[in-house]
C-alpha positions in Angstrom: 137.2 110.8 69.6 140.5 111.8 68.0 141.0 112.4 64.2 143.7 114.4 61.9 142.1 116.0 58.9 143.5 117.4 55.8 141.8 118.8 53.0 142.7 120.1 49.4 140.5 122.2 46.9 142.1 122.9 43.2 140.8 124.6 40.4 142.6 122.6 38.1 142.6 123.7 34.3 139.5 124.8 34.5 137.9 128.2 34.6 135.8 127.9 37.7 135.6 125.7 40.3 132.5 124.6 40.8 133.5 122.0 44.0 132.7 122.4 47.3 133.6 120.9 51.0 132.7 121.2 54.2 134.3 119.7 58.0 131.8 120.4 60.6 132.9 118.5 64.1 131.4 118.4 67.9 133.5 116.7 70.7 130.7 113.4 69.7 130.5 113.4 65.7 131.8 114.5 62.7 130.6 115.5 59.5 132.3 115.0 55.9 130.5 116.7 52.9 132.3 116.8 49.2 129.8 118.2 46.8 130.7 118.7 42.8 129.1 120.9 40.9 127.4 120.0 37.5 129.1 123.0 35.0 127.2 121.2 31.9 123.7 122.6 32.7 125.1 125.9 34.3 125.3 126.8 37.9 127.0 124.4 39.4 128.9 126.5 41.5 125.3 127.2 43.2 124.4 124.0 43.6 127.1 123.2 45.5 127.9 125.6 47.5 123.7 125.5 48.8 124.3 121.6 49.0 127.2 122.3 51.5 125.6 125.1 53.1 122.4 122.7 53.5 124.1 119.8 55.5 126.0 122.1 57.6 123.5 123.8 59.0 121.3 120.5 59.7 123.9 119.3 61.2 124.4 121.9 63.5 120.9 122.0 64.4 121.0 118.4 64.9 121.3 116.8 68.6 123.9 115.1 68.8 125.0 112.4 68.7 122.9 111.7 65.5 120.9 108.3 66.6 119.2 107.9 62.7 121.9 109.0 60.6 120.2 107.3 57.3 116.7 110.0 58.3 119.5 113.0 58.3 120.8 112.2 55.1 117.7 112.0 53.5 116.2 115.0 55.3 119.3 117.0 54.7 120.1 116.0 51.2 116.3 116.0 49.9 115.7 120.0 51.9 119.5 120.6 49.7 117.4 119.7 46.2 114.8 121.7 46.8 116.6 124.9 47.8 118.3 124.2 44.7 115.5 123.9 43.1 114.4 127.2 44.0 117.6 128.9 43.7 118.2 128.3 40.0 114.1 130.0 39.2 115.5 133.0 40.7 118.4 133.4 38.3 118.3 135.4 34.8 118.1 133.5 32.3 116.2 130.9 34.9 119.2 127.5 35.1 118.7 124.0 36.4 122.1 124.0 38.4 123.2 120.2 40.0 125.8 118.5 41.7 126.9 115.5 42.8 127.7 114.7 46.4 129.0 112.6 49.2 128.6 112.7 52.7 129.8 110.8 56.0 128.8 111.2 59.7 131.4 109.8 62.1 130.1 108.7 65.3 132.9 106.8 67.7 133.4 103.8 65.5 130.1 104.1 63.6 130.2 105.4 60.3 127.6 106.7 58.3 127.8 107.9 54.2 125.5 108.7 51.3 126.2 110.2 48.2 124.7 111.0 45.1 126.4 111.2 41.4 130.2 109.6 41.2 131.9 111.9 44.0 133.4 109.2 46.2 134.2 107.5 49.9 137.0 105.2 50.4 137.6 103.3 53.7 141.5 102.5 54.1 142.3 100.2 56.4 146.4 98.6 56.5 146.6 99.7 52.7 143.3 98.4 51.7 140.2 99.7 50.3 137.5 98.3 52.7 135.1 100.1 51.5 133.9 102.2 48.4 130.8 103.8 47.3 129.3 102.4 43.8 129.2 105.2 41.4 125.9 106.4 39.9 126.6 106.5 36.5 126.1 105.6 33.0 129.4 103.2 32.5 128.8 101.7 35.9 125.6 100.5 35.0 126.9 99.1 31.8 129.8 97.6 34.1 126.8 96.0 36.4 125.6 94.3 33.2 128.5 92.8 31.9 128.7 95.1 29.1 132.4 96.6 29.9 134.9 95.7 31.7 136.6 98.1 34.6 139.4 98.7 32.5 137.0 100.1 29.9 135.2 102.1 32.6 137.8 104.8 32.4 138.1 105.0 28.9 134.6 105.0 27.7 133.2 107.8 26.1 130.0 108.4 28.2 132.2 108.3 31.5 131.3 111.4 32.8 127.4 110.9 32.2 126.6 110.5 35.5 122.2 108.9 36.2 122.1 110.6 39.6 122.0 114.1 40.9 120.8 116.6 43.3 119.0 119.6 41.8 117.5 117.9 38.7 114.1 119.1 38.0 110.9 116.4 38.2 112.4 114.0 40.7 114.2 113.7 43.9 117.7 112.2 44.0 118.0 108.2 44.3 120.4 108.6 47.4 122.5 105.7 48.5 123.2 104.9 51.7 125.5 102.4 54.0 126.3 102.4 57.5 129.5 100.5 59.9 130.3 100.2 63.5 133.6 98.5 63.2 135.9 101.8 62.9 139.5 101.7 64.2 142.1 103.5 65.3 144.2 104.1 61.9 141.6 103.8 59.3 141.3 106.5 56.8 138.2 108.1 55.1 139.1 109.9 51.7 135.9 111.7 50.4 136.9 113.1 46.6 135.1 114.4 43.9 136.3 112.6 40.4 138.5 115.1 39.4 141.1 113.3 42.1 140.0 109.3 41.6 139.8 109.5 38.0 142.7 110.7 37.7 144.4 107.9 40.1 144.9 104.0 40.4 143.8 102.5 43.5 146.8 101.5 45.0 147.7 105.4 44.4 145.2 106.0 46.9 146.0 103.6 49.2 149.2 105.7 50.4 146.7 107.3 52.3 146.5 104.3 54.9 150.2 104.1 55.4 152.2 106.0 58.5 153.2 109.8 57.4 152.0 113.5 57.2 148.5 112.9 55.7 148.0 116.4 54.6 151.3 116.0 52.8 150.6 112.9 51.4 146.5 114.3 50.3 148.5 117.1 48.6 150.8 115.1 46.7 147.8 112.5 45.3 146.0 115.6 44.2 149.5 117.0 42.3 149.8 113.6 40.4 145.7 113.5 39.3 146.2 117.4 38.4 149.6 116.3 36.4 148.4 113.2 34.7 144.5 115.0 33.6 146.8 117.9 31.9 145.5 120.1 29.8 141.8 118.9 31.1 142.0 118.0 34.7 138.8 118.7 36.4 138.3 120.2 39.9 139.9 118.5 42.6 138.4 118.5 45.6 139.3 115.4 48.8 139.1 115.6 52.4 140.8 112.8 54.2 140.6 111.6 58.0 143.0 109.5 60.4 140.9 108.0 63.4 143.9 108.6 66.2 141.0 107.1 68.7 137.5 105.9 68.3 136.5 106.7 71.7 133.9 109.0 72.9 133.2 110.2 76.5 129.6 110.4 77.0 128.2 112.1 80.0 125.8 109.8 82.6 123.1 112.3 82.6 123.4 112.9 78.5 120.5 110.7 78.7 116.8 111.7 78.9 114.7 109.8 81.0 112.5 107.3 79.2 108.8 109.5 78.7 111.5 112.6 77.8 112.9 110.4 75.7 109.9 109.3 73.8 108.6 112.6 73.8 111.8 113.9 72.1 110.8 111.1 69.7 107.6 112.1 68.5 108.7 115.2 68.2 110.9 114.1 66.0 108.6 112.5 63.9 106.3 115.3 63.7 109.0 117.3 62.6 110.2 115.0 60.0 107.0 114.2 58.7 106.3 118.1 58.5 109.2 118.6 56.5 108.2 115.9 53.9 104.9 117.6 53.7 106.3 120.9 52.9 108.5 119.1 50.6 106.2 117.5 48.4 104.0 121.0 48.0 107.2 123.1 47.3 108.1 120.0 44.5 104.5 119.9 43.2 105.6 122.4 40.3 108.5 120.2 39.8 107.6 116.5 39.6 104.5 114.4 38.7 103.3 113.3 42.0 101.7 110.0 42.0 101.2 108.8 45.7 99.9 105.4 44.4 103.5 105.2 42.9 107.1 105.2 43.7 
């Protein structure tokens, strides 16, 4: 598997940045994480930086390749809320820090995302979007109604109320997931916080897609959203990826034998089922817990 990577982090005018990404690769996958970090309800920097911190290190603990990508996002991203959780008690005063986030394992040509808030994925393929996360937010679900149109969507004045995070107190994050197996040579994954798509048309980041110096043309996209938000452009944060080739060499003996194998898969459960355990006494404090309910 062959990719080209280019990433860009800006403060923009604010004070801090509060935005976050991570590239974590083995010769068989690929992990993408673009985390943005709620200033509004104070440390957001935190939450960020322990959402990145989070994935990372399950990834690397993860063996690999990952065959239930949809379990490590939830694992992953639900371990990330409640570290964050635990991380804003310890600060004086005591804060509720959040973020948003978005997250994609590459596989070969399987591709696996989730997200949380309004940070973003875009699949580019021959100038097209063919593919796009669904923004959890206030205007969208308006939008989803047939209240606004998605012109009015950028101009409305709860656009940044966002109806998803990770790191809010009481519940775990609704995290949305979606999974492919038809990448190709050429596509393009832009992963972006809203400080860059905002900021942007879509065709604007289309340009991705076409033939050229992608870290060039990332850079430029983030110089127009910087130029057009001024005096209030956000953080802007985007990490984009070429597939050059989808193929991966996989060893004949990478391969337990079957009773290993299904060994290795109980384990797995156990472990998993452990974890959610844990999870639900560490939350107890947090959230109502209703088992009867969702």
């Amino acid at each position: 598997m062959k990719t080209l990577i280019a990433q860009v982090n800006r403060l923009g005018n604010r004070l801090q940045n509060e935005d976050r990404l991570i590239v974590a690769e083995t010769d068989s996958s690929i992990l993408l994480v673009v985390a943005d970090g709620m200033g509004g309800h104070g440390g957001g920097d935190i939450a960020a930086q322990i959402l990145v911190d989070t994935l990372d290190e399950y990834f690397r603990r993860s063996k690999k390749p990952i065959t239930d990508p949809q379990a490590f996002f939830r694992n992953a991203i639900g371990t990330a809320h409640g570290n964050i959780l635990k991380a804003g008690k310890k600060q004086r005063p005591v804060l509720e820090p959040r973020t948003t986030c978005v997250a994609c394992l590459i596989q070969g040509n399987e591709i696996s995302w989730a997200h949380v808030g309004d940070s973003r994925l875009y699949l580019l393929r021959d100038s097209r979007v063919l593919a796009r996360t669904i923004d959890h937010s206030y205007v969208q679900e308006l939008f989803r109604q047939g209240l606004i149109s998605e012109s009015d969507m950028l101009t409305h004045p709860k656009r940044s109320y966002i109806t998803q995070c990770v790191g809010a107190p009481r519940h775990l994050p609704d995290i949305s997931y979606h999974h492919r197996d038809d990448l190709q040579q050429g596509d393009v994954l832009l992963l972006c916080s809203d400080g860059l798509w905002s900021a942007l048309k879509a065709e604007q980041l289309r340009q991705l897609s076409a033939e050229g110096d992608l870290e060039t043309t990332l850079n430029d996209l983030a110089s127009r959203a910087e130029s057009n938000s001024y005096p209030q452009s956000d953080n802007i944060s985007a990490i984009a990826l070429r597939m050059l080739d989808c193929h991966v060499d996989t060893p004949a003996n990478s391969r337990l034998p079957q009773d290993e194998q299904t060994e290795a898969d109980n384990d797995h459960i156990s472990h998993a089922i452990s974890a959610i355990n844990k999870a639900l006494e560490d939350y107890s404090d947090e959230m109502d817990y209703d088992p009867k309910t969702k």
